[in-house]
C-alpha positions in Angstrom: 0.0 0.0 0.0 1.2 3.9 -0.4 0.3 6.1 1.5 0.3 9.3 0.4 -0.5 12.7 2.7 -0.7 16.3 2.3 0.6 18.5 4.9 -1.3 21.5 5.5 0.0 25.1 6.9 -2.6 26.8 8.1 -5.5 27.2 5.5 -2.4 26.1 2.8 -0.9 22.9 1.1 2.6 23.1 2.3 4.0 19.7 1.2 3.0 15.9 0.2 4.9 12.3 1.5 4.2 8.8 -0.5 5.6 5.9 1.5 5.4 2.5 0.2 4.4 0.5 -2.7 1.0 0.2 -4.1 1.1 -3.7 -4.6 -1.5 -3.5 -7.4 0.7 -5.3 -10.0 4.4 -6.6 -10.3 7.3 -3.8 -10.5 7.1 -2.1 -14.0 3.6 -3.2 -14.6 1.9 -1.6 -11.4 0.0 1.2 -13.1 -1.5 2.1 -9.7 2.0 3.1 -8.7 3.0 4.5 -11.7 -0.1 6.9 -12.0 0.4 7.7 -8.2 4.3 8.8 -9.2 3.7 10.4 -11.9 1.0 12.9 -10.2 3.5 13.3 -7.6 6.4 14.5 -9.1 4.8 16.4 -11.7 3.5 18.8 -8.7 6.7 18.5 -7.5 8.4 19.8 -11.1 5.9 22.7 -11.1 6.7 23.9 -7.7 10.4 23.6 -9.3 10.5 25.1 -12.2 7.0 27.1 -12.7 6.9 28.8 -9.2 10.7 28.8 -8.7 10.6 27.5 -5.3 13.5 25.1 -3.7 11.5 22.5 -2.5 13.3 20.3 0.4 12.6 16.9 -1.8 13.9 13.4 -0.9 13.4 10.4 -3.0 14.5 6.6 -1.8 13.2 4.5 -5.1 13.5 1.3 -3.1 11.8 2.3 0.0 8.9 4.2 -2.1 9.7 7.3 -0.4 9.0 10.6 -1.8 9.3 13.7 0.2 8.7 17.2 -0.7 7.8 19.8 1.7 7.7 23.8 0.7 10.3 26.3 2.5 8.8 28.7 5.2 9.7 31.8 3.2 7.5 32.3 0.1 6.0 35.2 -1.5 2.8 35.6 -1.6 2.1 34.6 -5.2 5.0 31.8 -4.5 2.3 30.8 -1.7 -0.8 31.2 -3.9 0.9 29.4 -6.7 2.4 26.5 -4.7 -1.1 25.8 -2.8 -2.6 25.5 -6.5 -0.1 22.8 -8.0 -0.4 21.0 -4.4 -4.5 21.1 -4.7 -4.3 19.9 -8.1 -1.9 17.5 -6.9 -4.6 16.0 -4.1 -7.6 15.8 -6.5 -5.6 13.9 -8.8 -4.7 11.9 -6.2 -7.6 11.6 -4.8 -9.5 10.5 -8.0 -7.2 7.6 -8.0 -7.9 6.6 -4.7 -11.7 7.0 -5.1 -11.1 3.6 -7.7 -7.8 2.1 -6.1 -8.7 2.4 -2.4 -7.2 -1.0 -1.6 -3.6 0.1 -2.7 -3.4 3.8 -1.7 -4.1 5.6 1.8 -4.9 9.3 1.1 -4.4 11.4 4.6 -4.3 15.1 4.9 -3.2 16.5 8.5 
């Protein structure tokens, strides 16, 4: 199972962790996982490059682990435009679960 959760900062998306493997399918043919991933870092790209923020982002391939968490100090529209790409980042996420329950664990705290 992953479990992916979205940290909040106040009223804000301020970061997102995956732990784990989905288990939906063999390694390289888990489509679960690979949809899950590719959500994932894609938000974590456009936090990158399209808002310019350095993102404090750890990856462990074996483990399954994906951390990226947003730095204290934003601008406002860093801020507005982070919290966008992170909400985007949940619904798609999200949708996923709402047909893959039994592999992914969707938390926000």
């Amino acid at each position: 199972m992953t479990t992916v959760r979205f940290v909040r900062r106040g009223d804000r998306l301020s970061g997102v962790t995956c732990k784990g493997h989905t288990g939906y399918a063999e390694e390289g043919e888990d489509i679960v996982c690979a949809a899950v991933s590719s959500v994932i870092q894609t938000a974590v790209l456009g936090l990158m490059q399209l808002v310019g923020v350095a993102v404090d982002y750890k990856v462990d391939e074996k483990e399954g682990y994906l951390s990226a968490m947003l730095p204290e100090k934003l601008t406002e529209a860093q801020r507005h435009d982070a919290d966008l790409i992170l909400r985007t980042a949940y619904l798609g996420v999200s949708d996923l679960y709402e047909g893959f329950s039994d592999f992914i664990d969707l938390e926000v705290e």
